[in-house]
C-alpha positions as CSV (number, residue, x, y, z in Angstrom):
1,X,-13.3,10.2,5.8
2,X,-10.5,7.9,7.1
3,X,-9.0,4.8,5.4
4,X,-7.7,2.3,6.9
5,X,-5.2,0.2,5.1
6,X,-3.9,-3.4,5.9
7,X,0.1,-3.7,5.4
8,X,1.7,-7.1,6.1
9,X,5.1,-8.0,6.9
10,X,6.6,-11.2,4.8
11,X,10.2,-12.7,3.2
12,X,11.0,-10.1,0.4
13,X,9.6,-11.4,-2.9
14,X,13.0,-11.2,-4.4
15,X,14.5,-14.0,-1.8
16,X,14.7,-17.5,-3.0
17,X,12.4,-19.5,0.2
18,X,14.5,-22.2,2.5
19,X,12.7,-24.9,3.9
20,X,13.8,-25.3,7.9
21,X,15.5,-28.3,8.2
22,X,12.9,-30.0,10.4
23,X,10.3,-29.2,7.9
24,X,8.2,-27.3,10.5
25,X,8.2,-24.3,8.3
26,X,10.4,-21.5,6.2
27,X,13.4,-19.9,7.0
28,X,13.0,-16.4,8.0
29,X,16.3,-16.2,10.4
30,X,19.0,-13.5,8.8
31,X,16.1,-13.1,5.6
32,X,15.3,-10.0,3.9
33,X,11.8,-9.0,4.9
34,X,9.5,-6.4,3.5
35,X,5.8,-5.3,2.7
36,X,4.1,-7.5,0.9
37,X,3.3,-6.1,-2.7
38,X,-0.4,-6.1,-2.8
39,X,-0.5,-4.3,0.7
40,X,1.9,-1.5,-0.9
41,X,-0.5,-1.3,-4.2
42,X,-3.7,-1.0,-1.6
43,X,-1.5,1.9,0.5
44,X,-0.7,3.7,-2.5
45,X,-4.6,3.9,-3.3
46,X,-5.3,4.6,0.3
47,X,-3.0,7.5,-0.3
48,X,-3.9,8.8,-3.9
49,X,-7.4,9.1,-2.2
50,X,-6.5,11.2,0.0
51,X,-4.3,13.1,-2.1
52,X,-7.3,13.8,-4.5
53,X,-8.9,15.1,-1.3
54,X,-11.7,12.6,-0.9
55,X,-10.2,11.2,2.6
56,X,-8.6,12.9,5.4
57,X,-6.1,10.5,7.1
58,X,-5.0,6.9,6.0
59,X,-3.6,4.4,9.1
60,X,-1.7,2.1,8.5
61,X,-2.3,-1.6,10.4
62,X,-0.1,-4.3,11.1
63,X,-0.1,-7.6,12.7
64,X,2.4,-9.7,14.7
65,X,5.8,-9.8,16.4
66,X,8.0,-6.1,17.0
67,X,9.5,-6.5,13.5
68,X,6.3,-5.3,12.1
69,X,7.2,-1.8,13.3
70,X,9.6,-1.5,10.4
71,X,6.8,-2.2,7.7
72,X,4.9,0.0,9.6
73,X,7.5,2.6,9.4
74,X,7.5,2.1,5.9
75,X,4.2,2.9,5.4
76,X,4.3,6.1,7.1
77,X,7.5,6.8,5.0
78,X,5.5,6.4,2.0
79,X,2.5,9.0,3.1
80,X,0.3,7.3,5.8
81,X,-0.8,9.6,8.8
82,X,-0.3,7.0,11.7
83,X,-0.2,3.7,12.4
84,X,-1.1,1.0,14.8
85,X,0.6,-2.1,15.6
86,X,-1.0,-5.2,16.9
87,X,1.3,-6.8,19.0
88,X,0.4,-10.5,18.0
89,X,2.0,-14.6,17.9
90,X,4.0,-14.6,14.5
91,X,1.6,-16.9,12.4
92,X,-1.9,-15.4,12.4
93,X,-4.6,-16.9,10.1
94,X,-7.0,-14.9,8.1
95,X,-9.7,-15.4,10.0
96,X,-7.5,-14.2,13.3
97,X,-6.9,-11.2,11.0
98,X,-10.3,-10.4,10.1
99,X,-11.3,-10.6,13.5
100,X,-8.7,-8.1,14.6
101,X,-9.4,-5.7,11.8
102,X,-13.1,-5.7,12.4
103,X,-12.2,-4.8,16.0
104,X,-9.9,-2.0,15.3
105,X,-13.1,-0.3,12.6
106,X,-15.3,-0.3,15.5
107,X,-12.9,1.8,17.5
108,X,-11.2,3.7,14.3
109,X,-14.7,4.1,12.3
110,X,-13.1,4.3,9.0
111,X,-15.0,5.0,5.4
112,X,-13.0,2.7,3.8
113,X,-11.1,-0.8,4.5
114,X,-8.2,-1.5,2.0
115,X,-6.1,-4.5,1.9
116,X,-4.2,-6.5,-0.8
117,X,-6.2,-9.1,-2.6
118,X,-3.5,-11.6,-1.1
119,X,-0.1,-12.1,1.2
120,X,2.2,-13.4,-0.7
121,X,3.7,-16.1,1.8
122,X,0.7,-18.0,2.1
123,X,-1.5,-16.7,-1.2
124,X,-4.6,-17.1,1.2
125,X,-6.8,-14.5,-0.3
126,X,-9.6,-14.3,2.2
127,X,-8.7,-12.3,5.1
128,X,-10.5,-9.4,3.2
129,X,-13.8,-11.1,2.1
130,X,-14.0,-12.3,6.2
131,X,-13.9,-8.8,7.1
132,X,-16.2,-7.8,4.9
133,X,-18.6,-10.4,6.1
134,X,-17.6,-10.0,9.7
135,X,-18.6,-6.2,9.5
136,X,-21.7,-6.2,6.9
137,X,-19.7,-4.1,4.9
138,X,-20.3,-4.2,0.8
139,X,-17.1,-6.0,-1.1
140,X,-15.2,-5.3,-3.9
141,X,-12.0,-7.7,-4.5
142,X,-9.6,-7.9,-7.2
143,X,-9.7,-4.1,-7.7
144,X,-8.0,-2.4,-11.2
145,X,-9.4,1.2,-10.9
146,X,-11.0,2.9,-7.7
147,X,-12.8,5.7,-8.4
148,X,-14.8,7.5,-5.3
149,X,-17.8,9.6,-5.1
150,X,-17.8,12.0,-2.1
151,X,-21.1,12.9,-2.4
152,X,-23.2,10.3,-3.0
153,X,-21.0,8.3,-1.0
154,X,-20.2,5.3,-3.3
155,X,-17.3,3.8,-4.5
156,X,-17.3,2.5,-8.1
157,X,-14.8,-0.8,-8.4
158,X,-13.3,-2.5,-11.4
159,X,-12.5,-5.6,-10.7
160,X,-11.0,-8.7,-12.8
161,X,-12.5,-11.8,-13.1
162,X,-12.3,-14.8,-15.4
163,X,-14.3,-13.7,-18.1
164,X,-13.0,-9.9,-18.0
165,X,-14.2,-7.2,-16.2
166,X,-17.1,-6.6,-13.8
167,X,-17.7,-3.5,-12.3
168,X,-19.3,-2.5,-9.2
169,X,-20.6,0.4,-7.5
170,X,-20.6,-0.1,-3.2
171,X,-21.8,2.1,-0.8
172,X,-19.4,3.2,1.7
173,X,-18.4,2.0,4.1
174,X,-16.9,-0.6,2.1
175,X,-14.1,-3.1,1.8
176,X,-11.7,-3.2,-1.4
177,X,-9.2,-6.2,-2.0
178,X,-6.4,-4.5,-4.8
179,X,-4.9,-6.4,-7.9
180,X,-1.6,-5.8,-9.6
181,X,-2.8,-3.4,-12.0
182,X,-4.1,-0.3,-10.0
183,X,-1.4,1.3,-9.9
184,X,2.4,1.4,-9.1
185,X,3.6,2.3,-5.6
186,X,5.9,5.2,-4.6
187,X,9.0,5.2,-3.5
188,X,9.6,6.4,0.2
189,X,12.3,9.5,-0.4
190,X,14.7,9.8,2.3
191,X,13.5,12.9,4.3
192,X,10.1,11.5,4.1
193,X,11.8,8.2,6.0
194,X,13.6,10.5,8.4
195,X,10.2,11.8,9.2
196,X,9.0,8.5,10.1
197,X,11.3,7.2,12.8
198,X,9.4,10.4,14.7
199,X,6.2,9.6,13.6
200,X,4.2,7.7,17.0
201,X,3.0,3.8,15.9
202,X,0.4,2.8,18.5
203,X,0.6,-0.4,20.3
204,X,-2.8,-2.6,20.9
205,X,-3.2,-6.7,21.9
206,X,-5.4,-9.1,20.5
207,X,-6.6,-9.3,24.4
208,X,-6.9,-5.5,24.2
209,X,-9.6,-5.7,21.3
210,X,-11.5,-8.6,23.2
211,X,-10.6,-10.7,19.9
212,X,-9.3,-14.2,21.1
213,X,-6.3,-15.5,18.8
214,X,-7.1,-19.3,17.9
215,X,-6.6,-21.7,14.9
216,X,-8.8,-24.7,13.7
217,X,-5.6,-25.1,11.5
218,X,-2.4,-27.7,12.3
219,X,0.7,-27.6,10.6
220,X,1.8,-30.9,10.1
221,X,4.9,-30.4,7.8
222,X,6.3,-28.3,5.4
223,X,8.2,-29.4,2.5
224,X,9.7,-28.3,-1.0
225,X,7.8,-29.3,-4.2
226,X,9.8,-31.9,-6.4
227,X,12.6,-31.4,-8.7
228,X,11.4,-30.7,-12.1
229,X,12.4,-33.3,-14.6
230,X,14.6,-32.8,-17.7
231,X,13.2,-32.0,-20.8
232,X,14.0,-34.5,-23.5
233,X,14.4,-33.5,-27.4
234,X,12.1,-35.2,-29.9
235,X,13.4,-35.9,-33.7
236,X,10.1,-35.3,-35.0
237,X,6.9,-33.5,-35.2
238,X,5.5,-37.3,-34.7
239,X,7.0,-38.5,-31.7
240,X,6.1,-34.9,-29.9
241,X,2.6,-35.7,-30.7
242,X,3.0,-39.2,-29.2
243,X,4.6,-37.8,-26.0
244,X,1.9,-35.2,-25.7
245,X,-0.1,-38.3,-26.3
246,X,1.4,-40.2,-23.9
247,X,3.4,-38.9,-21.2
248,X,2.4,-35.5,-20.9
249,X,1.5,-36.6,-17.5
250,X,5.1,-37.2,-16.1
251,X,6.5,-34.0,-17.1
């Protein structure tokens, strides 16, 4: 069975965001970029599967401009077989996404679909419920354990929601979305990176896949969120309960 894992390239979590001047977006010029956490916590399930022996090869997907190719590289550093890079415009919506990655399952044929619940530049979280609905597949989001049955061909999903955990049991092929708690993600050791730079990424078009990029989206403007105010100290236990009261709504 192979596994086919979603990685996406964004501004590394630790960098503090910059707002372009003209307000038609976030600086990313001279900014540390990196793969975004979620896509490295679905990766390193892609790859404990296999490891377990219940898949055969896990490929690595990426979307957009060149600089993808080092995320991808990344990937394969960490324990992915091969990779493919879409060669795509710089700001792809989820549904763009989905499109794409149903495309590349049709050619690829893979038992399983695994993608982080969410990017962490624009905290979408949909691209992989429109892929699962794009393809028919059976969905399990917000995973915290993955456990696989080769046999019987299922896939049995803990996921979180609001009032704790529900857990499912999809037949494969399915789609899984990954949460925080799954697991933690290797490091990629040095001759393992060496390896990579040899390692071939393959190159595809949207226009390649017959998938037409579009947005019903417009950006009008992009702008910071307002200063916090000051906190102010109360005297007593009385006036905090009036200001809870009473202005809780202007802090």
């Amino acid at each position: 069975m192979k596994i086919m894992v979603a990685v996406k390239r964004v501004i590394d979590y630790a960098v503090k965001i910059r707002v372009k001047p003209d307000k038609t977006g976030v600086e990313t010029s001279n900014v540390k970029m990196s793969m975004n956490p979620f896509c490295e916590i679905a990766l390193e399930e892609a790859l404990r599967i296999k490891e377990a022996g219940l898949a055969s090869e896990v490929i690595a997907v990426s979307m957009g401009p060149t600089q993808c190719v080092d995320t991808l590289r990344t990937g394969l550093a960490m324990g992915a077989d091969r990779a493919i890079h879409v060669d795509a415009p710089a700001t792809l919506y989820p549904l763009s996404v989905a499109k794409i990655l149903k495309a590349l399952v049709d050619i690829e044929k893979p038992g399983l679909l695994i993608l982080g619940k969410q990017a962490i530049d624009d905290d979408c979280n949909q691209t992989g419920q429109m892929v699962a609905g794009l393809l028919k597949w059976p969905q399990g989001t917000f995973a915290s354990k993955v456990v696989l049955d080769k046999e019987k061909q299922v896939a049995t999903v803990d996921r979180e929601v609001d009032g704790g955990l529900e857990t499912l049991c999809l037949d494969l092929p399915a789609v899984i979305t990954t949460d925080l708690r799954l697991n933690q993600p290797r490091y990629a050791t040095l001759p393992n990176i060496m390896k990579a730079k040899s390692k071939v990424i393959k190159k595809v078009t949207p226009d390649e896949l017959n998938v037409e990029i579009k947005s019903d989206l417009e950006l009008v403007q992009v702008t910071e969120p307002p200063k916090r105010k000051a906190g102010v100290i109360v005297s007593s236990v009385d006036e905090l309960i009036d200001k809870l009261k009473n202005d809780a709504h202007v802090f």
